[in-house]
C-alpha positions in Angstrom: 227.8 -85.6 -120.4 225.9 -88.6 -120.7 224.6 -90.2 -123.3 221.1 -89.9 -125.0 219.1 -93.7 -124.8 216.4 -94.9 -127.5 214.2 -97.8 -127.5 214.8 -99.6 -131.1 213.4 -102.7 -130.3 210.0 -103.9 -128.8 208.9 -107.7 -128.3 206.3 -108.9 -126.5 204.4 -112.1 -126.1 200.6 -112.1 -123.9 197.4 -113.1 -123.7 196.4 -111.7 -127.2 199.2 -113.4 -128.9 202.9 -113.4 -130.0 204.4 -110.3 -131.0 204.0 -106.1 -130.8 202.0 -106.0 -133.9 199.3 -108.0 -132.3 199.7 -106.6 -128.9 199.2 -103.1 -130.1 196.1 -104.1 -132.8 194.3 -105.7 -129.7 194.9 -103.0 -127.5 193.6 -100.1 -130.1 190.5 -102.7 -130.8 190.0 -102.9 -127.2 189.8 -106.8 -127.5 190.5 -108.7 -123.8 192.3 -111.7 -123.1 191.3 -112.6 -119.9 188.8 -115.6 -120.4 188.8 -119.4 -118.3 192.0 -120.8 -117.5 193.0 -123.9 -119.1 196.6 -124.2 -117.9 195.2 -126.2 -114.9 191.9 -127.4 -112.8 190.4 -123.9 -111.3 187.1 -125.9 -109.6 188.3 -125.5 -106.2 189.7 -121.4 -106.9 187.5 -118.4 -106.2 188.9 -116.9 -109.1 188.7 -119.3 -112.3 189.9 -116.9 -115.4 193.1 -115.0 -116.9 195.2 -114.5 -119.7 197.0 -117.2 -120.9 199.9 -117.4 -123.8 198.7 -120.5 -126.2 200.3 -121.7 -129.2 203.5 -120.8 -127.7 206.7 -123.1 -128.7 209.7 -121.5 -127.3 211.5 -123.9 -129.6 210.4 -121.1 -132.4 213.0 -118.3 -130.9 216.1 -120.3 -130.3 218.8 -121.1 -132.7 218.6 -125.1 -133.7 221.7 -125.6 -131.6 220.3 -124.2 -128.6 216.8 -126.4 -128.6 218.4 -129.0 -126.4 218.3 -126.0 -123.3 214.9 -125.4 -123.5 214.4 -129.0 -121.4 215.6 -126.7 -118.4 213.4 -123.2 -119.2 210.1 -122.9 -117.2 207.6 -120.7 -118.6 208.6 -117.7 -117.1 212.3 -118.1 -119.0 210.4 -119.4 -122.2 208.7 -115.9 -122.2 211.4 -113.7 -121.8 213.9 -115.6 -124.5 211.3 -115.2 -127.2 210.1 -111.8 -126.0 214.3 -110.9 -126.7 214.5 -112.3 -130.1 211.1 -110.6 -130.7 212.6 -107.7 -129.6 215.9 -108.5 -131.8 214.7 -109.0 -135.1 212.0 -105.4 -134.7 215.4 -103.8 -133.4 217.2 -105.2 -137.1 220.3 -106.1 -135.1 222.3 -109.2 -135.9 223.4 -111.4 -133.1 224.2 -115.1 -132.9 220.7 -116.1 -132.1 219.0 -115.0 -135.0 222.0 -115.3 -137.7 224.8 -116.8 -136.1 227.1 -116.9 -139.3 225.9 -113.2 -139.5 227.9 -109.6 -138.7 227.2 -108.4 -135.7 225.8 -105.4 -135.1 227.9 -105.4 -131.5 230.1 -107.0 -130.9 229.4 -109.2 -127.2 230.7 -106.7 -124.8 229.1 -104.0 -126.0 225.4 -105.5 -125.0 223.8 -106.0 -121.7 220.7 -107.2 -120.4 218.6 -106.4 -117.2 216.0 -108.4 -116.7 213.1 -108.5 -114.2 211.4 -111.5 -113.4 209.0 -113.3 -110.4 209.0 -115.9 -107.9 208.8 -118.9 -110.3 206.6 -121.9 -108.9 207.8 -125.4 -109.6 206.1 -127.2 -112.0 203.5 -129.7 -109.6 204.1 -132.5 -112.1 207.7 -132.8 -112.1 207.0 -132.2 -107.6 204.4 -135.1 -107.1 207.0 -138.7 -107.4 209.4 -136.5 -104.9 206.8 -135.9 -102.6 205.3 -139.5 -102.9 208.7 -140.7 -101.8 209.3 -138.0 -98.9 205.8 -139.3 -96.8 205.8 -141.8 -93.8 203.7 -145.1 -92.9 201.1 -143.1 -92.0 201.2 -141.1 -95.5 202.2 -137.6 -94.2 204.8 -135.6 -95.7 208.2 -136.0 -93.5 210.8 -133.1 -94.2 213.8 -135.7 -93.4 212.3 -137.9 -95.7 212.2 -135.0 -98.5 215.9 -134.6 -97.8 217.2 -138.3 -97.7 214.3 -139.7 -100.5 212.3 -137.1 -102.3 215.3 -134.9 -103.2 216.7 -137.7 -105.1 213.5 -138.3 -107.5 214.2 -134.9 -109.2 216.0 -134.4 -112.0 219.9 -133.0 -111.6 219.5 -130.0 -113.0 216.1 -129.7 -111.9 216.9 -126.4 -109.6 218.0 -124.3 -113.6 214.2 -124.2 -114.5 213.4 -122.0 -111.6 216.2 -119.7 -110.9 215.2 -116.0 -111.4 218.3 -115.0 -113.3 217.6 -118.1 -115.5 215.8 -115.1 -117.8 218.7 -112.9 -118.5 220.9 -116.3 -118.3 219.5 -117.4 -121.1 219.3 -114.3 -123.1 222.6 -113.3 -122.7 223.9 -116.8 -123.9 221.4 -117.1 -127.0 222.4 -113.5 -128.2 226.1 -113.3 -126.8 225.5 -110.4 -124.6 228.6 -110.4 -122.3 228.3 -106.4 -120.7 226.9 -105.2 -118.1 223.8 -108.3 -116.7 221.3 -107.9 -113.6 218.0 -109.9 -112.7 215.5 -107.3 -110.7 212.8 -109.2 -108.5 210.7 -106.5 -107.4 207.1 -107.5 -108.6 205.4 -105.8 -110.7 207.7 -103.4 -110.9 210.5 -105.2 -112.1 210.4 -104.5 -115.4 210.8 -100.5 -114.9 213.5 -100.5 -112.5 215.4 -103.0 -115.4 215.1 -100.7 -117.9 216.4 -98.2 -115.6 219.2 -99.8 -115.3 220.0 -100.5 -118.7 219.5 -97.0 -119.4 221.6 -95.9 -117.0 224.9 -98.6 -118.0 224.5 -96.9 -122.1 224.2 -93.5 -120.4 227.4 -94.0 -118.6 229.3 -95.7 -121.5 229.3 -99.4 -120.3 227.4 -100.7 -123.1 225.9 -99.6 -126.6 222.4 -102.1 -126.5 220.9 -103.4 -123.5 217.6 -105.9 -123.0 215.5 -105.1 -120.6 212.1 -105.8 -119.6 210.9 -108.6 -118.3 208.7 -111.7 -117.9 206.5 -114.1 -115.6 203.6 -116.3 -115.9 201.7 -117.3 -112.6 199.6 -119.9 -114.5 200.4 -122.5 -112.1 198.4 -123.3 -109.2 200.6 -122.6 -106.6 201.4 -119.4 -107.9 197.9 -118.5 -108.4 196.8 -119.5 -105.6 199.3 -117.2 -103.8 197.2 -114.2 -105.4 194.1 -115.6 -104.1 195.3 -115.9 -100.6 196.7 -112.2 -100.8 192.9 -111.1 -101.8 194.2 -109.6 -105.3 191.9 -111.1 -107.8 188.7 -110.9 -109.3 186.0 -113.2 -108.4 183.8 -111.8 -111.5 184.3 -115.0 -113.3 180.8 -114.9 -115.4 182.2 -112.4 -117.9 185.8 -112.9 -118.0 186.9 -110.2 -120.5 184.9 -108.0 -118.6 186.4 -108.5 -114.8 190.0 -106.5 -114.8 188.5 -103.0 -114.3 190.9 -100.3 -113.4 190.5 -97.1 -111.8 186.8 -98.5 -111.7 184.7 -97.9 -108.5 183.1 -101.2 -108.9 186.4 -103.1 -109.6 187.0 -105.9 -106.8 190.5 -107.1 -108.1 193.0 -108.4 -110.9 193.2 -111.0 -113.2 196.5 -112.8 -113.4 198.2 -113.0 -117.0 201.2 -114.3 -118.2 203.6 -112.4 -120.6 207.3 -110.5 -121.2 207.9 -107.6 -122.7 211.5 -107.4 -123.4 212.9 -104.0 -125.6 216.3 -103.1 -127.1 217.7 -100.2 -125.7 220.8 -97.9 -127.6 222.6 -95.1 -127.1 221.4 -92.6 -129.6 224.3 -92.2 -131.5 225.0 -95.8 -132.2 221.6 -96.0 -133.0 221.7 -93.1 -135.8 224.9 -94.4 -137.2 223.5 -98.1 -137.8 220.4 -96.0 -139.3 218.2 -97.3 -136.5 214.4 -96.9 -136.1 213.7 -95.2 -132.7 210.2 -95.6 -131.3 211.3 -93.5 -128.3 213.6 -92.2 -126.0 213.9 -92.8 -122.6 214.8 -89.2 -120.8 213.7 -90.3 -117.0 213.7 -93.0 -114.6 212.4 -92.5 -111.0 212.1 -95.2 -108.3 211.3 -95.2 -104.4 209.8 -97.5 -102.0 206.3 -97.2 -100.0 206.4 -96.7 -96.1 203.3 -98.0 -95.2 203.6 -100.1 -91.6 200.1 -100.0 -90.8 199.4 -101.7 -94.4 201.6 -104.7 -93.2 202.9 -105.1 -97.1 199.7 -106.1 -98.4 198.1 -102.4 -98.6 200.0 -99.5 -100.0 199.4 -95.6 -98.4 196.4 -94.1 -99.3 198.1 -90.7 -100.2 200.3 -92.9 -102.4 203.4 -90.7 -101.5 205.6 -93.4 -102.8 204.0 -93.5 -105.6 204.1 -89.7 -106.1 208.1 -89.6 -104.9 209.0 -92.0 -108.3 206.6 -90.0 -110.6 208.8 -87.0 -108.9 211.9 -88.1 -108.9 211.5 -89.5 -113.2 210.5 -86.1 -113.9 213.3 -84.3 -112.0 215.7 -87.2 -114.1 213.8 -85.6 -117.5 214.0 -82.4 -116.6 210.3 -81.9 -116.9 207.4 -80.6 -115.0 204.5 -82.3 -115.2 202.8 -80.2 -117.7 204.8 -81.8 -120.2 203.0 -85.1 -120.3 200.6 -85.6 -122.6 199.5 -89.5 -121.3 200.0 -92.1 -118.8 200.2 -95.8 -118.8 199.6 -96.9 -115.3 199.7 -99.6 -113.2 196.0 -100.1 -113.0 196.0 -103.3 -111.8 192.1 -103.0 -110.5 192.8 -103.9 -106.5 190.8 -101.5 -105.6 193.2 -100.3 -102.5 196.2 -100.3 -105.2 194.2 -98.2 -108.1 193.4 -95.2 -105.5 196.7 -94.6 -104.0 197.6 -94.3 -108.2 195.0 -92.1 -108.2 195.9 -90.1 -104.9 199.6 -90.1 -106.4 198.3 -88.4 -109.4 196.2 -86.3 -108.1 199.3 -85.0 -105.9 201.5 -84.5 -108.8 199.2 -83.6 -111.5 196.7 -81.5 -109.5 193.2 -80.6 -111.7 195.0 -80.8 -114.8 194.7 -84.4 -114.3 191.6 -84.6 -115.2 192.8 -83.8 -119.0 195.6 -86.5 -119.3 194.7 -89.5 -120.7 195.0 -92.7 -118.4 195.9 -95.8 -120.8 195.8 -98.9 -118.8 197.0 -101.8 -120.7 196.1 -104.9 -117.7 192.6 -104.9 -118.8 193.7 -106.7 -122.1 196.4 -109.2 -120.8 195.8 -109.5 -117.0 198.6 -108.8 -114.3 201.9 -110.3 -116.1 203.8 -109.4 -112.9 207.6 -109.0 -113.5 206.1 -108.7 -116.9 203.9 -106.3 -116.9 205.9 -103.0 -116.4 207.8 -104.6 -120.1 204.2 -104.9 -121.4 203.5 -101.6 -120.9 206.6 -99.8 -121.8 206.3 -101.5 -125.0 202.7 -99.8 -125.4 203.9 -96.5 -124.4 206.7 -96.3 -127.3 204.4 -97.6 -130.1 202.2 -95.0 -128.8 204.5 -92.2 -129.0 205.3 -93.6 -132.8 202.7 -94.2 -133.8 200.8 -90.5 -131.8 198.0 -92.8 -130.9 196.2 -93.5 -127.6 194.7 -97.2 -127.4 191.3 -97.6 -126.1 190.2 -97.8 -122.9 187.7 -100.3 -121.7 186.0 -101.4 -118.3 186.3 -98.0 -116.5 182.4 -97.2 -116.6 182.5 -95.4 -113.4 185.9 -93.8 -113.4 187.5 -93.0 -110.1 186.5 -89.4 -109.2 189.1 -87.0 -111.2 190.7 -89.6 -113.7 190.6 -89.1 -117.5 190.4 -93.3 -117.5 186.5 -94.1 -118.3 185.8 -96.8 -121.4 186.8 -95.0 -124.8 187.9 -96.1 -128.1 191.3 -95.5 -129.4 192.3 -92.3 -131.0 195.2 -90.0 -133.0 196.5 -87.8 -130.2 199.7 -85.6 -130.3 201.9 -87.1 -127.7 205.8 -85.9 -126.9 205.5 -87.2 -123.3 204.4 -90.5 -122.0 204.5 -91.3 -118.2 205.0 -94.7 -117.5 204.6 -96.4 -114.0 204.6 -99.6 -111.8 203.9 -100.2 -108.0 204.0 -103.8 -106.8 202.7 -106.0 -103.8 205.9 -105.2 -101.6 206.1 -101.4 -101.9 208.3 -100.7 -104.8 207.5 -97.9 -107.4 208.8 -97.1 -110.4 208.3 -94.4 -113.3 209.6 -93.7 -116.2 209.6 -90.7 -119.0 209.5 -91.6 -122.7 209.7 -88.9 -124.9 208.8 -88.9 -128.8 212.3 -89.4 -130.7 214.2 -87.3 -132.9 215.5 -89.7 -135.0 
């Protein structure tokens, strides 16, 4: 049989500031925090707001003989290793990165990591002398140039920063995790299908602890700029806190964030033995992809059948039918296109009974974290189930027909099922059960 898997661990760093505890207050409050950007000049940008990480020093989450590394983290990695030793220290587990004279809790090949992160954008900054040395006499940019000149003008271990596995790199050197590593780069839902993974390695017996999660930030202009030209986000840049609106009929798009949300899985027996606080357990993991041709990647299917086939398929993995969940925390990114095939993907799977689960989106307070995100929100869902409360809800004045979402305030609810799911720009869906914990 395989093994039981609990989440002992949350960290997350967003928009509304470093750590769970602040995450979870802001959510319950309601309080947004999508406002202007500052990270760079947004003049020239349709879209000129989103949720931006400040007061942020990744030199606060690494060990004093580690500092020297952070010269080759972008943001994106900067996220996700302070996300983990967030995660870490909630999780009361001893590892060399947050007491390395210390006992471990596991030893190093008993902990893995999966963790899911974007397409990170090269700083501009550290790009412009390159380019200046890669143009002609005429003062155009000359790709043989770039090869024979600009190259050189970068620094040698320039390509480290932005490496996607550079997250879980990181993180498995800092906190010694030698089992069972992966980097997932499926958009949004990245962060899901990493947790799947780590729950299925401690299922099987590869590993006691796993991280997983993950972390992004497009608050760089090329980056964001690639979410304009998609036609993803908001132009409602008048009231900032106000724009994000999911499952909204007036919503017109997303606001992009930047954020981790990294947790500590462990088999539940470990877990019990080392008298471990469980916030949940994971009992289901479902993922498919959306067939969509005529949507040419950019539009998923208006049923939302893939949507609906990783709802399914988590549920099948739980052994549940859909009755048994008591709340969902949703994708809701507020493209208008994206937010109805969730709906139509509920609707197939929930039928009229969905219009008494409670929809908790979680976007509306820290923008569209991408790889991100789908950590963000599993993190919400646990503390939920501990702590048998629903956050509020806000922007959702004119709910999508059939959708328990509209603006509320938070409230005590009995949950022993959360539903948790992510569908990204690409097609792939992911959902996952959490179930209030025994321990």
């Amino acid at each position: 049989m395989s093994r039981r898997v609990v989440i002992t661990g949350l960290g997350a760093v967003s928009g509304l500031g470093i750590g769970m505890d602040v995450l979870w207050e802001g959510a319950c409050a309601g309080r947004s925090a999508i406002a202007p950007i500052e990270a760079f000049e947004t003049d020239g940008f349709d879209s000129r707001i989103g949720s931006e990480v400040r007061d942020f020093s990744v030199k606060k989450f690494v060990p004093k003989t580690y500092r020297k590394a952070t010269k080759v983290m972008a943001r994106d990695i900067e996220l996700a290793v302070a996300a983990a030793e967030l995660a870490v220290r909630d999780a009361k587990m001893v590892t060399p990165g947050v007491e390395p004279d210390g006992e471990r809790t596991y030893e190093g090949p008993r902990v893995g990591a999966h963790i899911g992160a974007g397409l990170i954008a090269a700083d501009i900054d550290e790009l412009t002398e390159a380019f200046a040395e890669a143009t002609d006499a005429e003062g155009n940019f000359d790709i043989h140039r770039w090869g024979e000149e600009g190259m050189t003008h970068l620094t040698p271990l320039w390509l480290l920063k932005y490496l996607p596995n550079m997250l879980a790199c990181h993180v498995t050197i800092i906190h010694d995790a030698q089992g069972p590593s992966n980097t997932i780069t499926c958009g949004e839902a990245s962060s899901g299908l990493s947790i799947g993974e780590s729950m299925r390695v401690i299922e099987r017996g590869n590993a006691d602890a796993c991280f997983c999660g993950g972390a992004e930030s497009k608050m760089n202009p090329m980056a964001f700029y690639r979410q304009i030209l998609a036609g993803r986000v908001t132009s409602q840049n008048a009231k900032p806190a106000e724009a994000l609106r999911p499952f909204d009929n007036a919503a017109d798009g997303t606001a992009i964030g930047e954020g981790g949300g990294i947790i500590v899985l462990e088999a539940l027996e470990v877990a019990e033995q080392r008298g471990a606080r469980a916030y949940a357990e994971v009992v289901g993991i479902g993922a498919s992809h959306t067939i969509y041709p005529e949507g040419e990647g950019l539009e998923p299917h208006p049923e939302g059948k893939g949507i609906a086939s990783a709802i399914k398929a988590a549920l099948r993995d739980a052994g549940l039918e859909a009755d048994a969940i008591d709340a969902i925390v949703p994708t809701g990114s507020a493209v208008p296109s994206y937010d109805r095939s969730e709906a139509a993907a509920l609707r197939a799977v929930f039928g009229d009974r969905l219009k008494s689960v409670p929809i908790c989106p979680v976007k509306p307070f820290v923008g569209n974290c991408g790889a991100g995100a789908g950590g963000i929100e599993a993190a919400v869902a646990a503390k939920m189930i501990h702590e048998q409360k629903l956050p509020a809800r806000i922007n959702c004045d004119d709910p999508i027909e059939g959708l328990s979402a509209g603006t509320e305030a938070s409230r005590d609810a009995k949950l022993g099922h959360v539903l948790v799911m992510s569908t990204s720009l690409g097609g792939q869906n992911v959902a996952m059960v959490l179930k209030k914990a025994s321990t």
